[in-house]
MARBA-3410 file (N, C-alpha, C, O; in Angstrom, 1 decimal):
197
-10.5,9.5,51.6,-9.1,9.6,51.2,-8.5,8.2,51.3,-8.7,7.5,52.3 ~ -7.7,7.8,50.4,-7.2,6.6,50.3,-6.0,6.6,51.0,-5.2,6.7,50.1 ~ -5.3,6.5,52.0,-3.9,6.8,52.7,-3.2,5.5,52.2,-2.0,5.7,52.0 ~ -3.6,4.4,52.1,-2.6,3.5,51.8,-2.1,3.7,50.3,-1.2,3.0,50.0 ~ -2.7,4.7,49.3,-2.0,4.9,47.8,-1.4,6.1,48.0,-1.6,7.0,48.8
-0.5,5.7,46.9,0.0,7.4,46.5,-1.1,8.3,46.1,-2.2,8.0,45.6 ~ -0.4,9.9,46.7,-1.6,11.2,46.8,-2.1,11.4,45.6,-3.0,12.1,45.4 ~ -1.4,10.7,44.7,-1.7,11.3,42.8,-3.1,10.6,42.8,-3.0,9.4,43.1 ~ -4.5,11.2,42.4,-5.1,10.6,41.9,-5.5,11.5,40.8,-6.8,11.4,40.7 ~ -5.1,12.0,40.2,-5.4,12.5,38.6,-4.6,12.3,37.8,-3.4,12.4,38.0
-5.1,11.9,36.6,-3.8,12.3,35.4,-4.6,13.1,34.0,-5.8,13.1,33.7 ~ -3.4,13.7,33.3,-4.1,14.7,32.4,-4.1,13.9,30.7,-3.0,13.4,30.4 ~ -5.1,13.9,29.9,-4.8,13.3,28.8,-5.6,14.2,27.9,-6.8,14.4,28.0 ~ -4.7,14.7,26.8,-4.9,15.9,25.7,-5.5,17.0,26.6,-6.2,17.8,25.9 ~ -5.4,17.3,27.3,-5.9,18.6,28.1,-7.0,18.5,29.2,-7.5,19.4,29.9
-7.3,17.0,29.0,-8.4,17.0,30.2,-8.4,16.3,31.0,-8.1,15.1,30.6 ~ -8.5,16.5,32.3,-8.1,15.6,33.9,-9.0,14.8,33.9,-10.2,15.0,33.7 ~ -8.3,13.6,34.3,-8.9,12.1,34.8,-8.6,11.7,36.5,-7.6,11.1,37.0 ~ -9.8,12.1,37.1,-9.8,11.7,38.0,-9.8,9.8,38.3,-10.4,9.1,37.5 ~ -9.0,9.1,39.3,-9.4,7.9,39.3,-9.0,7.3,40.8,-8.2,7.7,41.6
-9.7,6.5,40.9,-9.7,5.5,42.2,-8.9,4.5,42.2,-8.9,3.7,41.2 ~ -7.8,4.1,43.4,-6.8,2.9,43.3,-7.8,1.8,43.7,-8.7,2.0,44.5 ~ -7.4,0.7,43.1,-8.0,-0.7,44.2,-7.1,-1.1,45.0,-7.0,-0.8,46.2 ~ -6.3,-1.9,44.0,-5.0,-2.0,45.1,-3.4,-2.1,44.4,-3.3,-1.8,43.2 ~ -2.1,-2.5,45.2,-1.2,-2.7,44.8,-0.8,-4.3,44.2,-1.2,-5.3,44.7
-0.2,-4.1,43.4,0.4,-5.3,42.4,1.2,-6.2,42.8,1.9,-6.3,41.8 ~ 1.6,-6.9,43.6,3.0,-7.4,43.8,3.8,-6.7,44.7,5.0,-7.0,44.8 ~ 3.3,-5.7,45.4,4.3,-5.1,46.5,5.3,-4.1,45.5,6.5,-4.0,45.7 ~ 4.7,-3.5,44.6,5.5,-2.7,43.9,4.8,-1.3,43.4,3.6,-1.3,43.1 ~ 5.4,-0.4,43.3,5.0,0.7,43.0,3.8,0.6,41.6,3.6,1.4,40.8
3.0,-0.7,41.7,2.4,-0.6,40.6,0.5,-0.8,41.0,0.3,-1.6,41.9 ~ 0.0,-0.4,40.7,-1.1,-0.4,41.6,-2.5,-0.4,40.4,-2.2,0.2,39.3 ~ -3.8,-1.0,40.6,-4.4,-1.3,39.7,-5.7,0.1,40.1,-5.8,0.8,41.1 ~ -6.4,0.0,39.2,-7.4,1.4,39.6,-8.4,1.8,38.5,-8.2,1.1,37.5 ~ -9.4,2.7,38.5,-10.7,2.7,37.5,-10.7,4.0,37.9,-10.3,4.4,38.9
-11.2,4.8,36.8,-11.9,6.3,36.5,-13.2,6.2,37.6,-14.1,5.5,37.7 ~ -12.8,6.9,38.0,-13.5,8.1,39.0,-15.0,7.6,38.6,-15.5,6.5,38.9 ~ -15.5,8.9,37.7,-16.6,8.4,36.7,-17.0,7.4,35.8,-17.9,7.7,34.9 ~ -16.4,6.1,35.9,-16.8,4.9,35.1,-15.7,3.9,35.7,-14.5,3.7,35.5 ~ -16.4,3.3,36.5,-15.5,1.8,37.4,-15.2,1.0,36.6,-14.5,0.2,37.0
-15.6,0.9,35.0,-15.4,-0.2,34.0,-14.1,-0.1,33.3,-13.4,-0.9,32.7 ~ -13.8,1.7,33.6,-12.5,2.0,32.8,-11.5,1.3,33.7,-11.3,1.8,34.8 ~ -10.9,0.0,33.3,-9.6,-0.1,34.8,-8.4,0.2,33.6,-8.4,-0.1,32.4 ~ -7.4,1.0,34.2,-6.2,1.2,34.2,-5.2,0.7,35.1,-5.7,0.2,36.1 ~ -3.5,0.8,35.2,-2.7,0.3,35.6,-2.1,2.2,36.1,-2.5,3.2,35.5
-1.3,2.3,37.0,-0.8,2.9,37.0,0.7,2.8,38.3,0.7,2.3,39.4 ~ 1.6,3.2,37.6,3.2,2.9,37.9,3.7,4.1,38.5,3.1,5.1,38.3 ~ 4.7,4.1,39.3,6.0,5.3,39.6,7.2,4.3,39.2,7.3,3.1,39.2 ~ 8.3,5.3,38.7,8.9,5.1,37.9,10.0,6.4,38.2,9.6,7.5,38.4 ~ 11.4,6.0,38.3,12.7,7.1,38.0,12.6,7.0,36.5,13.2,8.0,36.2
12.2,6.4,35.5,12.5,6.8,34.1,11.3,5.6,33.5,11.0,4.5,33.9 ~ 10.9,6.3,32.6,10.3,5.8,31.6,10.1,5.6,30.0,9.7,6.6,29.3 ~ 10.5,4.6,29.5,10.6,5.0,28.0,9.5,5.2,27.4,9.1,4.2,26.6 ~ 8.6,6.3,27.4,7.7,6.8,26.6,7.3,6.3,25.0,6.4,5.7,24.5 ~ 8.5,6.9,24.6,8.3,6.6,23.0,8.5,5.3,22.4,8.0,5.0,21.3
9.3,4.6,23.1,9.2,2.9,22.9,7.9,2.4,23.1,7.4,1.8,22.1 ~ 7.2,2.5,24.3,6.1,2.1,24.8,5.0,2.4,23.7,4.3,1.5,23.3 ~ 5.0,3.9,23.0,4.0,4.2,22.1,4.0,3.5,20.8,3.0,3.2,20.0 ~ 5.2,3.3,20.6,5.9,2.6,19.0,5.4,0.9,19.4,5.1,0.2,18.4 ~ 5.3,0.4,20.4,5.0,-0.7,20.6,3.7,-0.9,20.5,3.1,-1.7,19.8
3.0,0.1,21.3,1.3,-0.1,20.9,1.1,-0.4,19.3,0.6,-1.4,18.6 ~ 1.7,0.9,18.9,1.3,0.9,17.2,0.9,-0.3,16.9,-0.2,-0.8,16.5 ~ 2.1,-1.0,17.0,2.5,-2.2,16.5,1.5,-3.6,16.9,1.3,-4.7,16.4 ~ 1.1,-3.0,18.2,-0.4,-4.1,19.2,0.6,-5.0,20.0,0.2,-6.1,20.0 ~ 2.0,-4.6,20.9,2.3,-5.4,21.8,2.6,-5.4,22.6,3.3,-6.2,23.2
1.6,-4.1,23.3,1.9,-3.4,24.8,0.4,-3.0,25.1,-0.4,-3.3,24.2 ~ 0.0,-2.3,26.0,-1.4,-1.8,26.7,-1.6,-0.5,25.9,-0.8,-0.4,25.0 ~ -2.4,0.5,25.8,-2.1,1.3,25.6,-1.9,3.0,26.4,-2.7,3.6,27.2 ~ -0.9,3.2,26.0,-0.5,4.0,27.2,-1.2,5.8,27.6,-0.9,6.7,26.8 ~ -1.9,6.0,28.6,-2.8,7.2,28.7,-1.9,8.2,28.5,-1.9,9.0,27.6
-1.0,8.0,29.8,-0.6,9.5,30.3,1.2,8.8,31.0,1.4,7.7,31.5 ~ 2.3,9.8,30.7,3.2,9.8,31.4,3.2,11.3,31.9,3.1,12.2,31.1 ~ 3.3,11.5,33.8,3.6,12.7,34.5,5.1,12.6,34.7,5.6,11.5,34.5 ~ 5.8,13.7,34.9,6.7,13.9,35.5,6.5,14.5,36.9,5.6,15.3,36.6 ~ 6.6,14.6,37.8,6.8,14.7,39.4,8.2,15.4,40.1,9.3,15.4,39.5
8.2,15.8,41.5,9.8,15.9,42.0,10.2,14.7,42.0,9.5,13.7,42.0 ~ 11.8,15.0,42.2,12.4,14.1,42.5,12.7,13.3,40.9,13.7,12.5,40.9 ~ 12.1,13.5,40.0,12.2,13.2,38.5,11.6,11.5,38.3,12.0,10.7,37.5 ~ 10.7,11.3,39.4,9.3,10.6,39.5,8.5,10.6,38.8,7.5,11.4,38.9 ~ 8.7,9.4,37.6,7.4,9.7,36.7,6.1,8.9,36.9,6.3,7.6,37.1
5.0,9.3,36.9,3.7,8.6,37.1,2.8,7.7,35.7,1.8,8.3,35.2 ~ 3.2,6.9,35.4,2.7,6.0,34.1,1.1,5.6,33.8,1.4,4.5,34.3 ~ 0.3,5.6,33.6,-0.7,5.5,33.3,-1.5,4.9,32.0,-1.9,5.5,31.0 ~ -1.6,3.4,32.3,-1.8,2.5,30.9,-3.1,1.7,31.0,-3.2,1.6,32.2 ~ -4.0,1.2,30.3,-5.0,0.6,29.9,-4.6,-0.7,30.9,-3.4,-1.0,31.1
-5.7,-1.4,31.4,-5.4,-2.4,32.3,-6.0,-3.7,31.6,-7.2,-3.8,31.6 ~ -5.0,-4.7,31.0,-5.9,-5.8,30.2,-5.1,-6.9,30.4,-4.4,-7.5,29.6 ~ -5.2,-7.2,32.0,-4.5,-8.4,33.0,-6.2,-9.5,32.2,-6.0,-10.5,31.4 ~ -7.1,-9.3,32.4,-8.2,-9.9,32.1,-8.0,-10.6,30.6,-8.7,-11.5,30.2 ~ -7.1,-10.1,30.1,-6.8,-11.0,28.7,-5.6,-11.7,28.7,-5.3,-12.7,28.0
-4.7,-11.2,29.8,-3.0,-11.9,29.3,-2.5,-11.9,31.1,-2.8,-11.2,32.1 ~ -1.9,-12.9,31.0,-1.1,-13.0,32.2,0.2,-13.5,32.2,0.5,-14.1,31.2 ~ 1.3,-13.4,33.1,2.9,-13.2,32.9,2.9,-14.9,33.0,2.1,-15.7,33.5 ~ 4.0,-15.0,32.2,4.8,-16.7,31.9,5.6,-16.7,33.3,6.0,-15.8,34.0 ~ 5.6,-18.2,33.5,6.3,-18.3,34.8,6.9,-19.3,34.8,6.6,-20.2,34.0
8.3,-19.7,35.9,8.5,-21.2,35.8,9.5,-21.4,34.5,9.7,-22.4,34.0 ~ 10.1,-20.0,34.0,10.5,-20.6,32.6,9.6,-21.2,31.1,10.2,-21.7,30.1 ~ 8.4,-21.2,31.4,7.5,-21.8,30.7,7.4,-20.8,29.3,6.4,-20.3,29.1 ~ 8.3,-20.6,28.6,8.3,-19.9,27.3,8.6,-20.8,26.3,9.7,-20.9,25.9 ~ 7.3,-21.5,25.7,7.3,-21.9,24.2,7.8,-21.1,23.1,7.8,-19.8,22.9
8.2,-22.2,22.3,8.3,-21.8,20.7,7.7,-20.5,20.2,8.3,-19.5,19.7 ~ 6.4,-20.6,20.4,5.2,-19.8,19.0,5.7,-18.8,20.4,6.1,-17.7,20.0 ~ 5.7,-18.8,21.7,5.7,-17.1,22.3,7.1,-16.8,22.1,7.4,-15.6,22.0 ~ 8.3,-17.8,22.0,9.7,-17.2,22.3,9.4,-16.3,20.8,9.5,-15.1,20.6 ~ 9.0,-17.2,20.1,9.2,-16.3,18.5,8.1,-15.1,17.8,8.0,-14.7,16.6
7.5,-14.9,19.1,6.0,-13.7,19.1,6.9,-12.8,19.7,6.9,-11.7,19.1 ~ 7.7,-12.8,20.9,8.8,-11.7,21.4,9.9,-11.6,20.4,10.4,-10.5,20.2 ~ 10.3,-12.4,19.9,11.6,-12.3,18.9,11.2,-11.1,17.9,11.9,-10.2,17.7 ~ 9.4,-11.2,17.0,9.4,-10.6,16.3,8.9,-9.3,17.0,8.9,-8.3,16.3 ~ 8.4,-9.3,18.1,8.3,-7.6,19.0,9.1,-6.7,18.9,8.9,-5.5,18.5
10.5,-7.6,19.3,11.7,-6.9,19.5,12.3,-6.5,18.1,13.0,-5.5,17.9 ~ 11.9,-7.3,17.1,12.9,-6.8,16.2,12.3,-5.3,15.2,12.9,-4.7,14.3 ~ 10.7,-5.1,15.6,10.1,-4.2,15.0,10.6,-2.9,15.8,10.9,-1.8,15.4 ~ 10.6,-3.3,17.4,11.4,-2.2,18.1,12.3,-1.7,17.7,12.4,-0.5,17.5 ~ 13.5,-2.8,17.5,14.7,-2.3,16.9,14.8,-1.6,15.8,15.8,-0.9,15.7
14.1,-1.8,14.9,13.7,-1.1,13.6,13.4,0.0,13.4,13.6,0.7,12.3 ~ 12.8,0.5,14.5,12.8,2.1,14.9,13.8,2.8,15.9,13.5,3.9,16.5 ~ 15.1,2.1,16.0,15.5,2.4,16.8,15.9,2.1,18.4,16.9,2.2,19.1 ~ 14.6,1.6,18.7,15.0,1.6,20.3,14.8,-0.2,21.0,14.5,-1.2,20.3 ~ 15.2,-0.1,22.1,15.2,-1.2,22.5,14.7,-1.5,24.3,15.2,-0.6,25.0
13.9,-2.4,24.9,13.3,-2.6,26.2,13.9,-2.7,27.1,13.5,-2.2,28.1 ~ 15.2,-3.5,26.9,16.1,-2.9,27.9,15.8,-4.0,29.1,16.8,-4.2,29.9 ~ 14.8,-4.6,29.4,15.1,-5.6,30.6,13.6,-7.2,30.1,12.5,-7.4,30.5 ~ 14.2,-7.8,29.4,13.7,-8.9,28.5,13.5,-9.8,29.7,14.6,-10.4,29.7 ~ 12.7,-10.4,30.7,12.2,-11.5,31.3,10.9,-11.9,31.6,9.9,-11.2,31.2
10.6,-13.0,32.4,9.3,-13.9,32.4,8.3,-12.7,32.4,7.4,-12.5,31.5 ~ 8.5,-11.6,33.9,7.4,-11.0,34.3,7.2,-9.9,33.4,6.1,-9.4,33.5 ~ 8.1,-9.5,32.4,7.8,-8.6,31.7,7.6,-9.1,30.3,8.0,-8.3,29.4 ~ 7.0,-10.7,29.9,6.3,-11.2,28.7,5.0,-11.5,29.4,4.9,-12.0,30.5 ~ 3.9,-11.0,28.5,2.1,-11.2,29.1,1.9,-12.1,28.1,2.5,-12.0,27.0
0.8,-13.6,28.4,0.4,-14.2,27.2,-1.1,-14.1,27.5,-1.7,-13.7,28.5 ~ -1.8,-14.6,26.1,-3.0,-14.7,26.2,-3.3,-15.8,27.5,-2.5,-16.6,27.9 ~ -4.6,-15.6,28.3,-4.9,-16.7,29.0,-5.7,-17.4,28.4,-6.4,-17.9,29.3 ~ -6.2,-17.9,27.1,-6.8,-18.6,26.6,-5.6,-19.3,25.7,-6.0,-20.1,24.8 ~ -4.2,-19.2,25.7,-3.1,-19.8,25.8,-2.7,-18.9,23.9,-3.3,-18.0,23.2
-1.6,-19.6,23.6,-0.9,-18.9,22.5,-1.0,-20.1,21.5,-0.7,-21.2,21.9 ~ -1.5,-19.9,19.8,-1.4,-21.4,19.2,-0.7,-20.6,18.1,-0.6,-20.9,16.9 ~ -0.2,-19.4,18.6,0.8,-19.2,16.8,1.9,-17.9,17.5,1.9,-17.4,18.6 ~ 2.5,-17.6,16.5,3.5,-16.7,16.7,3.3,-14.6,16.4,3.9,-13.6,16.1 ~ 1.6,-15.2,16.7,1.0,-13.7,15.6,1.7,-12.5,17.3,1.6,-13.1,18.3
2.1,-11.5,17.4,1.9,-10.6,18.0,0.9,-10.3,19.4,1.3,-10.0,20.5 ~ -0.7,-10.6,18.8,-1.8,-10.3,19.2,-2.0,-11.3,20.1,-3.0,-11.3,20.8 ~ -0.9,-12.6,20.3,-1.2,-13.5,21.5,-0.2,-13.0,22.8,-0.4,-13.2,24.0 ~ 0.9,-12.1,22.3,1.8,-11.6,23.5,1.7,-10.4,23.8,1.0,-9.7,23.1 ~ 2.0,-10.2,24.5,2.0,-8.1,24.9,3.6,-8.3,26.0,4.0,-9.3,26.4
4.1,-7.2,26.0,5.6,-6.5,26.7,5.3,-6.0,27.3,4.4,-5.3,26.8 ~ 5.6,-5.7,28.8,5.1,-4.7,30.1,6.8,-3.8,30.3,7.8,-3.8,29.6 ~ 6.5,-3.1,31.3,7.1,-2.8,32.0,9.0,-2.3,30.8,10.0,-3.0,30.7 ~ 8.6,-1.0,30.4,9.5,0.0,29.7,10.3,1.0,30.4,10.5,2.2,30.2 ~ 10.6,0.3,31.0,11.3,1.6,32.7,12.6,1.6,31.9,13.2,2.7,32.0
13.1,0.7,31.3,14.6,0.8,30.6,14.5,1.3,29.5,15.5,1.9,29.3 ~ 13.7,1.4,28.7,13.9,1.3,27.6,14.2,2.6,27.0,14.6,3.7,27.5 ~ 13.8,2.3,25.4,14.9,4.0,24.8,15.9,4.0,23.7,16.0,2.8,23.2 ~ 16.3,4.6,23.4,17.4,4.5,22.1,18.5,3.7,22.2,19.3,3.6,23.1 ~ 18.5,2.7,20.9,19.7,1.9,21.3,21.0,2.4,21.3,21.3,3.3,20.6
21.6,1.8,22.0,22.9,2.5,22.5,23.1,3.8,22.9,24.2,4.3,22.9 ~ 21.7,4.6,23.3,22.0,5.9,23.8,21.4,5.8,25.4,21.8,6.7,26.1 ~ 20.4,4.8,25.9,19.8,4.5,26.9,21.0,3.6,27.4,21.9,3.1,26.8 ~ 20.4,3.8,29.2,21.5,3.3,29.9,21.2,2.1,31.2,20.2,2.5,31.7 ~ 21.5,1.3,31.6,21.2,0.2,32.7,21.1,1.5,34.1,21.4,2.6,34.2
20.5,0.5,34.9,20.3,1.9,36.2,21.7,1.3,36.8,22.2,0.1,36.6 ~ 22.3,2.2,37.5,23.6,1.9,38.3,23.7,0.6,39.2,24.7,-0.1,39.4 ~ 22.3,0.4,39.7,21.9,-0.7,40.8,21.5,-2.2,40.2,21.2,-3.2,40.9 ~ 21.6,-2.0,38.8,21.3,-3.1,38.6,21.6,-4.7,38.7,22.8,-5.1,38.6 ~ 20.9,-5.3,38.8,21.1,-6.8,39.6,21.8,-7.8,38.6,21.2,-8.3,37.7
23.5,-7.9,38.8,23.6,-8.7,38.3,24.6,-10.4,38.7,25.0,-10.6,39.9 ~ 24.9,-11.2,37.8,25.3,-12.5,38.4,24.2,-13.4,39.5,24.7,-14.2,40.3 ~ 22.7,-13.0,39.5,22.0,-13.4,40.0,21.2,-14.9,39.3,20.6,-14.8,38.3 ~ 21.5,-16.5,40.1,20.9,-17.1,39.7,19.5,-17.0,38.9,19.3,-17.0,37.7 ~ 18.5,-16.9,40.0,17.0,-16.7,39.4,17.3,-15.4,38.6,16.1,-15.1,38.6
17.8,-14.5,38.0,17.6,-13.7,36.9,19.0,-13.8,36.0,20.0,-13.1,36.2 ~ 19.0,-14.4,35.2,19.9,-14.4,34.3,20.4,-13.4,33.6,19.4,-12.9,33.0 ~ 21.5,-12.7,33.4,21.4,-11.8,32.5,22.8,-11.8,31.6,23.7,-12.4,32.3 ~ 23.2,-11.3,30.2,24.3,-11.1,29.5,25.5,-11.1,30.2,25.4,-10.3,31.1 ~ 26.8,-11.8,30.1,27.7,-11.7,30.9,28.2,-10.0,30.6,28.6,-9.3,31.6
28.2,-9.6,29.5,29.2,-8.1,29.7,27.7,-6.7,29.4,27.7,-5.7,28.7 ~ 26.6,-7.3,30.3,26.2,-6.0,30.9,26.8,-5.3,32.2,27.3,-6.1,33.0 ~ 26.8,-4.0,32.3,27.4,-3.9,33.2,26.5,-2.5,33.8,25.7,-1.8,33.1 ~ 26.7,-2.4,34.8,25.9,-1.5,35.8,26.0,0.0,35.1,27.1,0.4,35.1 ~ 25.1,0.8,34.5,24.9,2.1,34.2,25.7,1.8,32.4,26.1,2.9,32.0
25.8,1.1,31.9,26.4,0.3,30.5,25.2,0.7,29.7,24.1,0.7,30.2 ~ 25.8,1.2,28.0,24.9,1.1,27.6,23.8,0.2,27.0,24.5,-0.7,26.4 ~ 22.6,0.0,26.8,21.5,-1.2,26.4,21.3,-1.2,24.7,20.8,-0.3,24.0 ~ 21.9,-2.8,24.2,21.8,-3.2,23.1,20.9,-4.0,23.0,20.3,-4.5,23.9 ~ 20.5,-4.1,21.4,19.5,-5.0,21.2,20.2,-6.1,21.6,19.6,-6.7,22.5
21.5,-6.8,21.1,21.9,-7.5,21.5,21.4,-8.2,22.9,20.7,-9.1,22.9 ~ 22.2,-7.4,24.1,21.3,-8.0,25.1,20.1,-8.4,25.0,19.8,-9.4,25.5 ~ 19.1,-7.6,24.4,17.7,-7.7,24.5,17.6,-9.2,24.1,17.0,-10.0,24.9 ~ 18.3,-9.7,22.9,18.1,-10.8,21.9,18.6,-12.3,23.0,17.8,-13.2,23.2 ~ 19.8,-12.1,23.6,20.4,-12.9,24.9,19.9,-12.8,25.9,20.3,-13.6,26.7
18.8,-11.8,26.3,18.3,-12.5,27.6,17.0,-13.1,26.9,16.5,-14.0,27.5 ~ 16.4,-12.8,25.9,15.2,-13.6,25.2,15.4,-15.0,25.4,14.7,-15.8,26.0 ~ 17.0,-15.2,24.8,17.4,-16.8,24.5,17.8,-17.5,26.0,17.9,-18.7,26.4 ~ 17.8,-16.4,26.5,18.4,-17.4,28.1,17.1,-18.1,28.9,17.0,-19.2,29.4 ~ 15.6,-16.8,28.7,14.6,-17.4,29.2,14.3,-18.7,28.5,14.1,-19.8,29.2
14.3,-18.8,26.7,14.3,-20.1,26.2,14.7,-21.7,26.3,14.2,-22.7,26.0 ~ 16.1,-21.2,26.9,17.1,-22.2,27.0,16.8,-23.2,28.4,17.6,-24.1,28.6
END
């Protein structure tokens, strides 16, 4: 029994249960890394989460700029359990501000294929842009990936969480977001430009 993870260790995909094993936790956050039960080579990511934007996440795969995503549970408490393809071994998060040209303008075109269907990410910074770790030499898609869809959702129908952090030096964000406000591409596009700047 693993006591230091959460008790979930299954998730269901097209009708059949996937047992799996945690390694460990991510950064001290409900995100925790882990492999199938029956094949240690399968690693997945898996999250808890008050909200998750599902269909953004999937519209982004299509497109090749996110992991791809197994399984979303719902749980009590309206706790959802996330369950995505783990490909830390290909891309790792920008840090330090360190967002070049060819990646500002690999997210620019992410975002705007998002918007194009509608929805938007909802929380645009360092830890949630992945780059190749053999580094980025163009602006193709296939060098960046977008994590972490907990905001995301229909534009202007999706909403900021009540608690949200704002006027905070180290996290920059839109002067007229506002706590439980709704999420524009707009923002999306200004906090892009803020990590740039």
């Amino acid at each position: 029994m693993q006591v230091k993870f959460p008790f979930y260790t299954t998730y269901t995909d097209r009708g059949a249960s996937h047992p799996f094993v945690y390694k460990e936790q991510i950064d001290g956050k409900r995100v925790f890394s882990a492999h199938l039960q029956d094949n240690p080579k399968d690693k997945i990511i898996v999250k808890f989460s008050c909200h998750y934007g599902k269909d953004a996440h999937k519209i982004a795969h299509a497109y090749g700029f996110t992991p791809k995503l197994q399984a979303v549970e719902c749980y009590v408490d309206s706790w959802v359990m996330v369950v995505m393809d783990d490909i830390s071994q290909q891309f790792h998060a920008i840090k330090d501000r360190q967002l070049t040209e060819n990646v500002y303008k690999a997210v620019e075109k992410a975002l705007a294929l998002l918007y194009a269907d509608g929805y938007v990410h909802g929380n645009i910074r360092e830890m949630n842009i992945r780059v190749k770790r053999d580094g980025v030499d163009s602006e193709d898609l296939g060098d960046i990936i977008l994590v972490d869809f907990d905001w995301a959702g229909k534009e202007n129908t999706i909403r900021y969480p009540s608690n949200i952090t704002l006027g905070h030096s180290e996290l920059p964000r839109p002067e007229d977001i506002d706590c439980g406000g709704l999420i524009s591409s707009a923002h999306n596009d200004q906090m892009l430009e803020l990590l740039y700047t």
